[in-house]
N, C-alpha and C positions, 0 to 999 in steps of 0.2 A: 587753623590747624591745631591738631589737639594731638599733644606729646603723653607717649604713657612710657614707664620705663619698666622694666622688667629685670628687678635684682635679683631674683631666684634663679638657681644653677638645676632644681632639678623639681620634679611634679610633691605638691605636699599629700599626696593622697601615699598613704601605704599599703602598695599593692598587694605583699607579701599577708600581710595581718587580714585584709582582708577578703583576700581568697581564703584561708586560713580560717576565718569568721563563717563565711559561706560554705565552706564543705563541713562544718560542722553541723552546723543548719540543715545541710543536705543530708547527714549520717542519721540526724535525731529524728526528721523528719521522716524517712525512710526506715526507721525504726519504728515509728510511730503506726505511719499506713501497713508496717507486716506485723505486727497489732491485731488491729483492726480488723483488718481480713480474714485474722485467723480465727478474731469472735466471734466475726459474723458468722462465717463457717461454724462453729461450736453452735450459736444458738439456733442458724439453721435446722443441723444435725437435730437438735436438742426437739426443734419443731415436729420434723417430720417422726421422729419415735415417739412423740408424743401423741399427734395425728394416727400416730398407725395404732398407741394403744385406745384410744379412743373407737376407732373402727371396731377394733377386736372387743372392747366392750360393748359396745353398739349394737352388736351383732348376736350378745350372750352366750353360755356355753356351749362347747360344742355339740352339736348331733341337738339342739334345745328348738322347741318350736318358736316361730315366731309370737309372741305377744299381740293381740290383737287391740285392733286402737280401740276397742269401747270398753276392756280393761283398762288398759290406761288413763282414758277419759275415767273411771269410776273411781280408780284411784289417786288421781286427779281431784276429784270432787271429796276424795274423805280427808285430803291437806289442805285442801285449804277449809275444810270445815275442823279439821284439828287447830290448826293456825288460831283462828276465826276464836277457838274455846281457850286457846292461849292468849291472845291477846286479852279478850276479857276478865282473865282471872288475874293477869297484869296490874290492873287497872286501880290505882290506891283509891278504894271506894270511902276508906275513914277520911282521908284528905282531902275527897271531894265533899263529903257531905258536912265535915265541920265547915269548909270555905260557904257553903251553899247555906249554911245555919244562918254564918255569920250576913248574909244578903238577904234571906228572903223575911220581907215586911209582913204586918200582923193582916189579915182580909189573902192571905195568896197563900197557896198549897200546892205543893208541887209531885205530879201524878206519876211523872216518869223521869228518868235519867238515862239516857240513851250516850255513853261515853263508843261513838263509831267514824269509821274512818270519814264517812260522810260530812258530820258533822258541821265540822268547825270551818271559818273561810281560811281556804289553802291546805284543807286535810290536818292527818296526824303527824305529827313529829314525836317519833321515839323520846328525845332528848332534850326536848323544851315542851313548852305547852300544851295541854292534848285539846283535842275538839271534843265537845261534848253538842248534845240536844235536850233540851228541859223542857218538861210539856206540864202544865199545870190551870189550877182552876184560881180565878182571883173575883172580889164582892165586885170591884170597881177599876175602872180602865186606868185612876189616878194609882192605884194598886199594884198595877201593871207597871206603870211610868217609878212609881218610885222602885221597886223592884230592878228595873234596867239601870235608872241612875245611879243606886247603891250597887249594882255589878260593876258599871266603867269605872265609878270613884275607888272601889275597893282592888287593891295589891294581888295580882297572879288572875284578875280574871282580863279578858283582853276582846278586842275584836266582836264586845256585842251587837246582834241583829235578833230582832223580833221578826222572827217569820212568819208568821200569823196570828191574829185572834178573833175569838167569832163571840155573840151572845150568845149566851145560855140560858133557855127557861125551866123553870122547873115549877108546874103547876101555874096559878095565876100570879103569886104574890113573888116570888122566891125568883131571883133574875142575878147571871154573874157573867163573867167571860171566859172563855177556856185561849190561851196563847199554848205557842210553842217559842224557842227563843235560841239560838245558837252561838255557840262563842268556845273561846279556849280556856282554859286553867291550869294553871300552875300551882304546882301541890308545895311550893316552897314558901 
């Protein structure tokens, strides 16, 4: 038989307090959700006049013919070939070619510089390293090899790949190789 005794005269919870606690809870709460609803409603609002000035520009001025899509397409085609003349005149060409001084070994000449989006493995990044493609002529394929190894070891250049290289003859005696080579650089 198990005796328990009970010397308390009344409940220890305090009802008053916490009702009291709870409808405050409930006021703040309810303050909160008629808030909300009434932003949501504002950016609503804020949507659909935005949608409608959109239409209304869509649509251009009044009594205005409609634009035909092979203007558009042509104007189309002169941004991005503006873009295209932007991007290249971007391009810190003294910062590539001092970096490029400091790599390229004596027997290698290098024929072109092609700084495009293509380029580089994973494209151009505006704000880190740009892609480049280097096309050149070298006496010997060890010429080629030290050229790539002075690119990885050397600071701001990154991610080299030789993409190709073929022989070159020229006459009977006279023999070199032409590569192409791609990778990133950073001008800092």
């Amino acid at each position: 038989m198990k005796l328990t005794i009970n010397l308390a005269t009344r409940r220890y919870v305090n009802l008053r307090q916490l009702n009291a606690v709870l409808a405050v809870c409930f006021v703040v709460v309810a303050l909160l959700l008629i808030y909300l609803v009434r932003e949501v409603a504002t950016n609503q609002a804020e949507i659909n006049r935005i949608k409608g000035q959109m239409t209304a520009a869509n649509r251009g001025p009044a009594g205005a013919p409609p634009i035909p899509a092979a203007q558009i397409n042509e104007l189309d085609a002169k941004i991005v070939f503006a873009n295209t003349l932007i991007d290249r005149k971007t391009t810190n060409w003294v910062g590539l070619l001092d970096k490029l001084e400091q790599v390229v070994p004596a027997g290698v000449m290098v024929t072109q510089v092609d700084p495009s989006s293509q380029a580089g493995v994973g494209g151009k990044e505006k704000k880190g390293p740009q892609g480049i493609k280097i096309t050149g002529l070298a006496l010997s394929f060890a010429n080629i090899r030290t050229l790539l190894e002075t690119m990885e070891r050397t600071p701001g250049f990154s991610d080299v790949l030789l993409l190709n290289q073929n022989d070159v003859k020229v006459g009977n005696t006279q023999h070199g190789y032409s590569f192409s080579v791609s990778c990133k650089v950073s001008y800092r």
